[in-house]
C-alpha positions as CSV (number, residue, x, y, z in Angstrom):
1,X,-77.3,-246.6,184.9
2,X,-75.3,-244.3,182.2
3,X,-77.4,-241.6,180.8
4,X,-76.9,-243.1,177.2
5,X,-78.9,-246.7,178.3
6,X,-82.6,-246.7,177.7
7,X,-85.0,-247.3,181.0
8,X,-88.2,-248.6,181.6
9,X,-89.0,-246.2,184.4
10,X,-91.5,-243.6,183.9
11,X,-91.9,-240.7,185.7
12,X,-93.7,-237.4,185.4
13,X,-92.5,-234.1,185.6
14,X,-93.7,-230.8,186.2
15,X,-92.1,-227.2,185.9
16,X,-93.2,-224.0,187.5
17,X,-92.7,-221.1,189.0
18,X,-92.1,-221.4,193.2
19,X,-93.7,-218.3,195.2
20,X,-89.7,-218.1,196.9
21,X,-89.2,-217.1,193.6
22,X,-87.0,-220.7,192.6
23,X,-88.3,-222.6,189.2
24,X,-89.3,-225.9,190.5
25,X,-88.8,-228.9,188.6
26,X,-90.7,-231.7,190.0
27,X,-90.3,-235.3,189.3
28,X,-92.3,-238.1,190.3
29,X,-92.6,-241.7,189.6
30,X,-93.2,-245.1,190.8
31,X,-92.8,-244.0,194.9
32,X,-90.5,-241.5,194.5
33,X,-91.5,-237.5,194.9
34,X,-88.2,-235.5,193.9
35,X,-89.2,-231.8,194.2
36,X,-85.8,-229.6,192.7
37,X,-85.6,-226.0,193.4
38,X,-83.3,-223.5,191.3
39,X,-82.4,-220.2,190.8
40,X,-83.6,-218.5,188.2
41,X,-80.1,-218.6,186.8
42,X,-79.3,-222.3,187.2
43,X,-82.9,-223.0,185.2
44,X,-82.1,-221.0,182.8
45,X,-78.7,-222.9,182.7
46,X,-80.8,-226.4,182.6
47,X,-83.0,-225.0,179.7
48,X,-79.7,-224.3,177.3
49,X,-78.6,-228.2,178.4
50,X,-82.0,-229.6,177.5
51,X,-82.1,-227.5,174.0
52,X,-78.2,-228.5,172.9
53,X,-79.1,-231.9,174.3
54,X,-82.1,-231.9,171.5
55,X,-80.3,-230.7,168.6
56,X,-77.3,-233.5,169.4
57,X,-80.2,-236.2,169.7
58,X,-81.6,-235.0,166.0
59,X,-77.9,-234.8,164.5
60,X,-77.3,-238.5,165.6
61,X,-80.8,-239.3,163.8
62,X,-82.2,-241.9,166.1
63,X,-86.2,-241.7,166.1
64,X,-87.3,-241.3,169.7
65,X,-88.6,-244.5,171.6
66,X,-92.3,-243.8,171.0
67,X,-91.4,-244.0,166.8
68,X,-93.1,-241.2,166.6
69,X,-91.9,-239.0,163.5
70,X,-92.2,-235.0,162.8
């Protein structure tokens, strides 16, 4: 599946703090459990992709699945 196709999968995540000092980012859906540890660094990396990744969705002007409007 290309990251540009919509899915019907749904999954929840959760983000936090490990006590190793990693930021988890923990995914799970339908039989799946995907715990991801990172350094602080690398999150902080993931947070600037996730931001640039929002401000390219709004420039292309697509409304999000849900049709749910600002």
């Amino acid at each position: 599946m290309s990251i540009d196709k919509q899915s019907d999968i749904a999954a929840n995540i959760q983000i936090g703090p490990t006590t190793l000092g990693m930021v988890r980012i923990y995914i799970e859906a339908e039989g799946v459990e995907l715990p991801l540890d990172f350094e602080p660094e690398e999150a902080e990396e993931i947070a600037e992709e996730l931001l640039a990744a929002a401000r390219m969705a709004r420039e292309a002007g697509t409304p999000a699945p849900s049709g749910k409007k600002k």
